[in-house]
C-alpha positions as a Markdown table, in Angstrom:
| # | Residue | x | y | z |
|---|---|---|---|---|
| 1 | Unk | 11.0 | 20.0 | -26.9 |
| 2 | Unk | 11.6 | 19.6 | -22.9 |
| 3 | Unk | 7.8 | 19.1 | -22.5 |
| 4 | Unk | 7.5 | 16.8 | -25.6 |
| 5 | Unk | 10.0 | 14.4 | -23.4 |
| 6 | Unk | 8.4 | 14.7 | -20.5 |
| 7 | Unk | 5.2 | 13.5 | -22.2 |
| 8 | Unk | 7.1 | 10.8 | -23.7 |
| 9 | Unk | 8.4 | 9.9 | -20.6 |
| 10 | Unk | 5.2 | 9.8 | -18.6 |
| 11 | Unk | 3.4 | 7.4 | -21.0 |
| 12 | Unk | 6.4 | 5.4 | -20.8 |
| 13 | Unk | 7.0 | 5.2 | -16.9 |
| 14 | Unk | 2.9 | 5.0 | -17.0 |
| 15 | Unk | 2.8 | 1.9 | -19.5 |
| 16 | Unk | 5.8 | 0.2 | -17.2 |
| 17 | Unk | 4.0 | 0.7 | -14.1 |
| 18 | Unk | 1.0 | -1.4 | -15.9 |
| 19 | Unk | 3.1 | -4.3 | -16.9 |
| 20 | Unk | 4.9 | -4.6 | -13.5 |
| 21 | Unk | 1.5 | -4.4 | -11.6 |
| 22 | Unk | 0.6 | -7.7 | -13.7 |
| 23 | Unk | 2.8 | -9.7 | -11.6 |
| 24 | Unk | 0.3 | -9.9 | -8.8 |
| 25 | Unk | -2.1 | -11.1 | -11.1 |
| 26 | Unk | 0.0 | -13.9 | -12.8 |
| 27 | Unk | 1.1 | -15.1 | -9.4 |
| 28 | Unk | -2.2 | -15.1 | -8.0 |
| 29 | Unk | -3.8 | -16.8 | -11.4 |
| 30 | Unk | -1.4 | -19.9 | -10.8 |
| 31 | Unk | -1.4 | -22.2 | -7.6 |
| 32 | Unk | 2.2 | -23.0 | -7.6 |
| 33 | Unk | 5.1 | -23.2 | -5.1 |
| 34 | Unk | 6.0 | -18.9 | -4.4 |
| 35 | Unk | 9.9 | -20.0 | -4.8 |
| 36 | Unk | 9.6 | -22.5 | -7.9 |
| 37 | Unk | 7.3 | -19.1 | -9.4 |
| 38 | Unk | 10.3 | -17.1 | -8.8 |
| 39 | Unk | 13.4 | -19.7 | -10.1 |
| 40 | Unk | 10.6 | -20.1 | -13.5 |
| 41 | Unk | 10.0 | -16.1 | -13.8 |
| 42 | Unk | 14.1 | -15.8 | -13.9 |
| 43 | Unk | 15.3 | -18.4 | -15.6 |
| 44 | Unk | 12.4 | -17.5 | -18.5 |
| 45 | Unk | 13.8 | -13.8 | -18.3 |
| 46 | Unk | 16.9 | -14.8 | -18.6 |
| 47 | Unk | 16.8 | -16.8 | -21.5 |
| 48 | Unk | 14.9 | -14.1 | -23.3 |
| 49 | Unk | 17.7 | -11.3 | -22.3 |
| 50 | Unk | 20.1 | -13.9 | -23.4 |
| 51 | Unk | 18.2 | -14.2 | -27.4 |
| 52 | Unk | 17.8 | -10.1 | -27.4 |
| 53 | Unk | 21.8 | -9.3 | -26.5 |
| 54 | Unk | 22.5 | -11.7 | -29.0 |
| 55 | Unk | 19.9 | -11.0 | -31.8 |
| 56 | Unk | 21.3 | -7.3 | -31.2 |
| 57 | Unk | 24.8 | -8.4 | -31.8 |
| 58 | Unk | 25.8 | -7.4 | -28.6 |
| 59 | Unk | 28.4 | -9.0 | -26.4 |
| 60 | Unk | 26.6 | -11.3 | -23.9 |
| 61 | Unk | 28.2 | -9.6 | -20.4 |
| 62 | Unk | 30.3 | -11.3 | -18.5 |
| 63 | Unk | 29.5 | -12.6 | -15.1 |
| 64 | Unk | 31.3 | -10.8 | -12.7 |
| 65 | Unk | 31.7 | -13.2 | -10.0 |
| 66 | Unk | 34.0 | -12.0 | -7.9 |
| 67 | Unk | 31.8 | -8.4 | -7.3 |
| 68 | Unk | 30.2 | -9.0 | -4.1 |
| 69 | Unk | 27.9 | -6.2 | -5.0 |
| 70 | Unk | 26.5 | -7.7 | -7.9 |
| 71 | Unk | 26.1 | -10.9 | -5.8 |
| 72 | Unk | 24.2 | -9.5 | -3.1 |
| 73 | Unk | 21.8 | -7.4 | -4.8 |
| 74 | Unk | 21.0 | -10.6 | -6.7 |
| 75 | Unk | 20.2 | -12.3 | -3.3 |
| 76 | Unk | 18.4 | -9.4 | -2.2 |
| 77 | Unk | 16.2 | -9.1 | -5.7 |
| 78 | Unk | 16.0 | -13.3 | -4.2 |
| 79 | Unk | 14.1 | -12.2 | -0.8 |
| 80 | Unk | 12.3 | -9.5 | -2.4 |
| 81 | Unk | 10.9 | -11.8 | -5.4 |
| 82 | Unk | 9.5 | -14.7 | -3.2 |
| 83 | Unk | 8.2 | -12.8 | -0.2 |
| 84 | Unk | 6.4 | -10.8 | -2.8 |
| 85 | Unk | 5.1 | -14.1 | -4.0 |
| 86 | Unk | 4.3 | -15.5 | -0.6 |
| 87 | Unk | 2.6 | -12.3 | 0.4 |
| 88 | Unk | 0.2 | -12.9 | -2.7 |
| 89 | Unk | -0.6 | -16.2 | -1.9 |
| 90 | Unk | -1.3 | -15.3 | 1.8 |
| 91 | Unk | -3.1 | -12.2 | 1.4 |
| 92 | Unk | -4.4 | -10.3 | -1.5 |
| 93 | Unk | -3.1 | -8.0 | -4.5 |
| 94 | Unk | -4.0 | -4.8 | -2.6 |
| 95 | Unk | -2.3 | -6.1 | 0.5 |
| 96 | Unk | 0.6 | -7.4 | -1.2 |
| 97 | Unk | 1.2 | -3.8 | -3.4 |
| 98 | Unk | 0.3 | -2.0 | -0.5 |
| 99 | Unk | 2.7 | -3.6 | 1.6 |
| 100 | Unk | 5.4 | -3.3 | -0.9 |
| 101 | Unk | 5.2 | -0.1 | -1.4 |
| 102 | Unk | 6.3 | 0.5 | 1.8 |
| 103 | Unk | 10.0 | 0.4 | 0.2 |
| 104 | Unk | 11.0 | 4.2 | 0.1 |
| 105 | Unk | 10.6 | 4.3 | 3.2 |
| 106 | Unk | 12.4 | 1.0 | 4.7 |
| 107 | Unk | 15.4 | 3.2 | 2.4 |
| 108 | Unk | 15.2 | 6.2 | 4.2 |
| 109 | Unk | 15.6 | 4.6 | 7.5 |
| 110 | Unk | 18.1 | 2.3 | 6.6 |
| 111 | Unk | 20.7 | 4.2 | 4.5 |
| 112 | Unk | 21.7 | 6.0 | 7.2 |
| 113 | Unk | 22.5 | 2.8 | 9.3 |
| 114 | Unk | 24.4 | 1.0 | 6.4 |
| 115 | Unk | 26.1 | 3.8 | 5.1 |
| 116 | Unk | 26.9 | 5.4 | 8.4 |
| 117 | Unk | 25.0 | 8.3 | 8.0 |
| 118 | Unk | 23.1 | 10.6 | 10.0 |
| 119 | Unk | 19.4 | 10.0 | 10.5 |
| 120 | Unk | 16.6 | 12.5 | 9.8 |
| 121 | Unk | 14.3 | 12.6 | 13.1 |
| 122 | Unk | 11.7 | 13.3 | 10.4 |
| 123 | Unk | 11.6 | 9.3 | 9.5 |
| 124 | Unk | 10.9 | 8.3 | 12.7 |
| 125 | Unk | 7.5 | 10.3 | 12.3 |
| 126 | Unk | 6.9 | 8.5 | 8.9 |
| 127 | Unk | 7.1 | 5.2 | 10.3 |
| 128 | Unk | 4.5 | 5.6 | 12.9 |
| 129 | Unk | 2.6 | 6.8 | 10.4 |
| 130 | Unk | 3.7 | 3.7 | 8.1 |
| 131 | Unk | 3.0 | 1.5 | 10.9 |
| 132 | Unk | -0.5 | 2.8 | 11.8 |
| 133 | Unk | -1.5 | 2.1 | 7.9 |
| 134 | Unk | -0.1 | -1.6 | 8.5 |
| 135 | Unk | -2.0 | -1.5 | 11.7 |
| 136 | Unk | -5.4 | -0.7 | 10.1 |
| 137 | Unk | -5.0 | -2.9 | 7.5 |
| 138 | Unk | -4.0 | -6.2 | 9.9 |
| 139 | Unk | -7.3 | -7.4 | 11.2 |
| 140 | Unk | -5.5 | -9.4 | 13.7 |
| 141 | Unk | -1.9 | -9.5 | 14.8 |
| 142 | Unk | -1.4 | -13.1 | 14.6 |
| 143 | Unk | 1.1 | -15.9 | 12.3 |
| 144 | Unk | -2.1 | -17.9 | 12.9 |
| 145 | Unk | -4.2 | -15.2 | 10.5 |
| 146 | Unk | -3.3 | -15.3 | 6.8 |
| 147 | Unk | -3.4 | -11.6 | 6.0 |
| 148 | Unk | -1.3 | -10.8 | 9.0 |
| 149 | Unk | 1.0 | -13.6 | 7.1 |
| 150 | Unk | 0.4 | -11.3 | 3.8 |
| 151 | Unk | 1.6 | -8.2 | 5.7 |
| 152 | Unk | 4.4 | -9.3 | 7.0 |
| 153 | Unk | 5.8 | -11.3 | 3.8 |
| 154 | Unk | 5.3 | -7.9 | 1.9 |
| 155 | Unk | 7.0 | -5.9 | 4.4 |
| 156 | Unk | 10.0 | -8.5 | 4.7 |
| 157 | Unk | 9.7 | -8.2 | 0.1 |
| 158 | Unk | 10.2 | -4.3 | 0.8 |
| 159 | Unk | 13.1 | -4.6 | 2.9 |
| 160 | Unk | 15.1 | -6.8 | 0.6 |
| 161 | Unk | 13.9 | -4.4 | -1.8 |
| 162 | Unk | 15.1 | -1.2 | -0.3 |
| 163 | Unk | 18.5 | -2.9 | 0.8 |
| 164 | Unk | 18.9 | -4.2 | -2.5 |
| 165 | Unk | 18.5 | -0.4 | -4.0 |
| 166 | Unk | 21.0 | 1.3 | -1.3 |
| 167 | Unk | 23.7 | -1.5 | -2.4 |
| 168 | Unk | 23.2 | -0.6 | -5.5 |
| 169 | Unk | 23.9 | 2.6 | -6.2 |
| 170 | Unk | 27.3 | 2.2 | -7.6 |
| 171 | Unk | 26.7 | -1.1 | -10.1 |
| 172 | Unk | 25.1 | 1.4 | -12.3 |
| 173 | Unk | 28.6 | 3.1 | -12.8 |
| 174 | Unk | 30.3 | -0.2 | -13.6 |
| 175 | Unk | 27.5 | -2.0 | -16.0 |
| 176 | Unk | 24.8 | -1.3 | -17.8 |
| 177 | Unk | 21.1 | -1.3 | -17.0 |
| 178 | Unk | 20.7 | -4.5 | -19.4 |
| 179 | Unk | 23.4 | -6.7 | -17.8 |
| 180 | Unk | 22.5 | -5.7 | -14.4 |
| 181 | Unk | 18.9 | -7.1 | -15.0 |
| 182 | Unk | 20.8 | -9.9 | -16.5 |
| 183 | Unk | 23.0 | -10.7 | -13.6 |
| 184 | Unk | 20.2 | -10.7 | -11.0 |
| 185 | Unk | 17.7 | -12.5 | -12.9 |
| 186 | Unk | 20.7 | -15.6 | -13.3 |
| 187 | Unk | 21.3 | -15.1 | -9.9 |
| 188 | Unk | 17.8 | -15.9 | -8.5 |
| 189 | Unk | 17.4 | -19.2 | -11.2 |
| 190 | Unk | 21.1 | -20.3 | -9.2 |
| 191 | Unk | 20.0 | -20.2 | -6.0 |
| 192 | Unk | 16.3 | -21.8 | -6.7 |
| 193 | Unk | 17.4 | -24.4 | -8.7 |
| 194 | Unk | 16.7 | -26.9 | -5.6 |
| 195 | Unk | 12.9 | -25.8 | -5.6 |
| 196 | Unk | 13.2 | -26.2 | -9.6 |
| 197 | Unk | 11.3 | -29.8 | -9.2 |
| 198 | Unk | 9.0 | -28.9 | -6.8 |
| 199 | Unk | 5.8 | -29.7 | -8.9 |
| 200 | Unk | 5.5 | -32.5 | -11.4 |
| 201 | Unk | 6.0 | -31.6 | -15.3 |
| 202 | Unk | 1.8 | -31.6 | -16.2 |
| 203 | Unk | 1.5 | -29.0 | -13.6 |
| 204 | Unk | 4.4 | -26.7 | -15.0 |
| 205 | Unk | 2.7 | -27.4 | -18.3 |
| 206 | Unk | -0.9 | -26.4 | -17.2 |
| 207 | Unk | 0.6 | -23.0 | -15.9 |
| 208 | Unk | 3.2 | -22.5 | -18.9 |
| 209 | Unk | 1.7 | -19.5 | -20.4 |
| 210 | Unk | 0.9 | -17.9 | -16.9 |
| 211 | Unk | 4.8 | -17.8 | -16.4 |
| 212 | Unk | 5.7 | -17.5 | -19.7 |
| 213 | Unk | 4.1 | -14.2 | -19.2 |
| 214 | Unk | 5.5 | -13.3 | -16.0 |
| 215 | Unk | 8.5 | -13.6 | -17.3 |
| 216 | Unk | 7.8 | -11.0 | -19.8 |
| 217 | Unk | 5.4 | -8.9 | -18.9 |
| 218 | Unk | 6.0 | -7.0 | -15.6 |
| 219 | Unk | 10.1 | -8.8 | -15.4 |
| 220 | Unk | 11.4 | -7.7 | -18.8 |
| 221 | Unk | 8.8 | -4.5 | -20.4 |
| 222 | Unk | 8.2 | -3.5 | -17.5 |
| 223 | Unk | 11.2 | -3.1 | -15.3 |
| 224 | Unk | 12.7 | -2.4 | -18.9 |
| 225 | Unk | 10.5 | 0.3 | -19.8 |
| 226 | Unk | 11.1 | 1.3 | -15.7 |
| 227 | Unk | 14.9 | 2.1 | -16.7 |
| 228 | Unk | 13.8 | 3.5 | -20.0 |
| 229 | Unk | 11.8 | 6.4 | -18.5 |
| 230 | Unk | 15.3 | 7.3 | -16.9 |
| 231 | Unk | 16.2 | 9.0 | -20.0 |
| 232 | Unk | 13.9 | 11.4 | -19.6 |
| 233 | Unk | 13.3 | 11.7 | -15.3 |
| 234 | Unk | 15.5 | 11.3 | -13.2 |
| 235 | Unk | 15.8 | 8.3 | -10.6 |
| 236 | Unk | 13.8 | 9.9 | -8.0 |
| 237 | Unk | 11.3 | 12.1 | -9.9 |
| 238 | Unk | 10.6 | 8.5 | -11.4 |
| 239 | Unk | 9.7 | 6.9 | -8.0 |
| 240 | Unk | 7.5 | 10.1 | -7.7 |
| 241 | Unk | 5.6 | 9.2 | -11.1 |
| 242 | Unk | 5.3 | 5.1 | -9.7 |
| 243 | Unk | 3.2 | 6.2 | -6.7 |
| 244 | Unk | -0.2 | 5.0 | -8.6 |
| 245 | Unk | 1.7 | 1.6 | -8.9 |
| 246 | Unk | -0.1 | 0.3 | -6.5 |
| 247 | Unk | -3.6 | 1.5 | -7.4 |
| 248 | Unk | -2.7 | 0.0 | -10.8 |
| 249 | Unk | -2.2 | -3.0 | -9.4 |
| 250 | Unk | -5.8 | -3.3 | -7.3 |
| 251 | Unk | -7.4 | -2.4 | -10.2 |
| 252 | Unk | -6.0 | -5.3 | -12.5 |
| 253 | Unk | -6.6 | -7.5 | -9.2 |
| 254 | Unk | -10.2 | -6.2 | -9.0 |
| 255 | Unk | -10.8 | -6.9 | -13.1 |
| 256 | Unk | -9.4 | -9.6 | -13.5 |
| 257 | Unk | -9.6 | -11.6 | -9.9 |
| 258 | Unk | -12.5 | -9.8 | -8.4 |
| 259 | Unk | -10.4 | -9.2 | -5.3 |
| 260 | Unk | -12.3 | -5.6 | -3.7 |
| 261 | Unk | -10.2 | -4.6 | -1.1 |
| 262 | Unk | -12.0 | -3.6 | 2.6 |
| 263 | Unk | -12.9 | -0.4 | 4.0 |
| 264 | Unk | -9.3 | -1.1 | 6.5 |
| 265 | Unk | -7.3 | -1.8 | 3.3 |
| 266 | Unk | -8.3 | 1.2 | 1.7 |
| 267 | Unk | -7.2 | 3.5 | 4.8 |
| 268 | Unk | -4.4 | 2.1 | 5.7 |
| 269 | Unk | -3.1 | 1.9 | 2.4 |
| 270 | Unk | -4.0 | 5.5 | 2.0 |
| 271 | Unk | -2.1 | 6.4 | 4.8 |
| 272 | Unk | 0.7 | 4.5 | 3.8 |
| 273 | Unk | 0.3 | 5.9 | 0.4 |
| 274 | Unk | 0.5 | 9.6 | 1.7 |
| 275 | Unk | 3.4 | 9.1 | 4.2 |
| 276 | Unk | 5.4 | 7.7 | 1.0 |
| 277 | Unk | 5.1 | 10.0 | -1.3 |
| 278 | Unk | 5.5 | 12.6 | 1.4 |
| 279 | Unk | 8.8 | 11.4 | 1.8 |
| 280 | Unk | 9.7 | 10.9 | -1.8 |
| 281 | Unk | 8.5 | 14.8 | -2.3 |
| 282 | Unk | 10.5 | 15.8 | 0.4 |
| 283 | Unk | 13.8 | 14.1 | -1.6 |
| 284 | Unk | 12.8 | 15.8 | -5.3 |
| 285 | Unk | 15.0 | 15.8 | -7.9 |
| 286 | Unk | 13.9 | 18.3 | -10.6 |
């Protein structure tokens, strides 16, 4: 029976993994404004988390406003959302999942200087590494070169990313996975809404269905199926089973937007690659 879940589990955390690679894709299919791409993507999620809780019969949750927690991680999930953005519009798919990725890490060395907590000598040997993959995959150090710009936006996505994650620990004790998804994805329309006119209404219409399905695809199945798969793994054991993320997601970029990354990208991404799931090994949950 244990194995039977497992197997469950794995096509599930596999399938998610699919559907949240897709974002790339949608973002690099439409030539749109990265933070008017993000306010659309929530504000569609939203609305469509809004008709499920109440097609379900479930009580819509209550914004809890005065949770600081909730508040920040929803600014964080902000950063994270439009650097990604920004990072595909500068660089590539493979640079901007590569770059992303980087996230376990950016966790590893900053819980200990958020939380007050001692740090393991061990990370300081894992960033080198991370920053020698970053290194090989920048061809030139410079805010003048795009990648470069790619790099960095990713990086700065990852951060936000791994901040918002060590913050937010604890919501999961409070609310459930539904109405924290909620929260954050009202959160990030709020603070957009000044970018909301950005482009004029035929150009929102020509990309509809572009953002119709990024709000869908990789925001709600797959982050949705991502919490699913914790009924059967647990939170880190998950991460483990996410590593090929990032291969799923130059793969869709190499089908569908004949993006093939270089001979650079593919070694410093496989260092990078390595030096994360090195340390998410080293952290196993069984």
């Amino acid at each position: 029976m244990k194995q039977n879940n497992e197997n469950i589990g794995l096509v599930i955390i596999n399938i998610s993994s699919i559907f949240i690679a897709t974002a790339g894709i949608f973002a690099k299919y439409m030539s749109l404004y990265p933070a008017f791409i993000t306010f659309a993507r929530c504000l569609i999620a939203s609305l469509i988390l809004f008709i499920i809780l109440t097609i379900k019969g479930k009580k819509i949750p209550r914004f809890p406003y005065k949770d600081k927690y909730v508040l920040l991680s929803g600014v964080l999930m902000c950063v994270h959302w439009v650097s990604f953005f920004y990072s595909i519009k500068y660089s590539s798919v493979a640079i901007a999942a590569i770059s992303i990725f980087t996230f376990p890490i950016f966790t590893a060395l900053l819980e200990p200087i958020l939380l007050k907590k001692n740090l393991d000598p061990i990370h300081l040997i894992i960033a080198l590494a991370l920053m020698m993959g970053i290194y090989i995959i920048s061809p030139e150090m410079s805010l003048e070169n795009d990648v470069f710009l790619g790099v960095l936006f990713g990086l700065l996505s990852a951060t936000a990313y791994a901040v918002r994650n060590i913050y937010s620990k604890n919501l999961r004790l409070k609310y459930n996975s539904i109405s924290i998804m909620f929260y954050q994805v009202v959160i990030v329309a709020i603070l957009l809404i000044p970018f909301a006119n950005h482009h004029e209404v035929a150009v929102v219409k020509s990309n509809i269905w572009p953002l119709i399905g990024l709000g869908i695809l990789p925001t709600i199945i797959g982050h949705g199926l991502l919490v699913e798969s914790f009924k059967y793994f647990s939170a880190t054991k998950a991460s483990i089973l996410t590593s090929f993320q990032p291969l799923f997601a130059i793969s869709l970029g190499m089908i569908f937007l004949h993006e093939y990354p270089s001979i650079q990208v593919w070694i410093g991404g496989s260092i990078i690659t390595v030096a994360v799931i090195y340390e998410i090994l080293r952290k196993r949950v069984d």
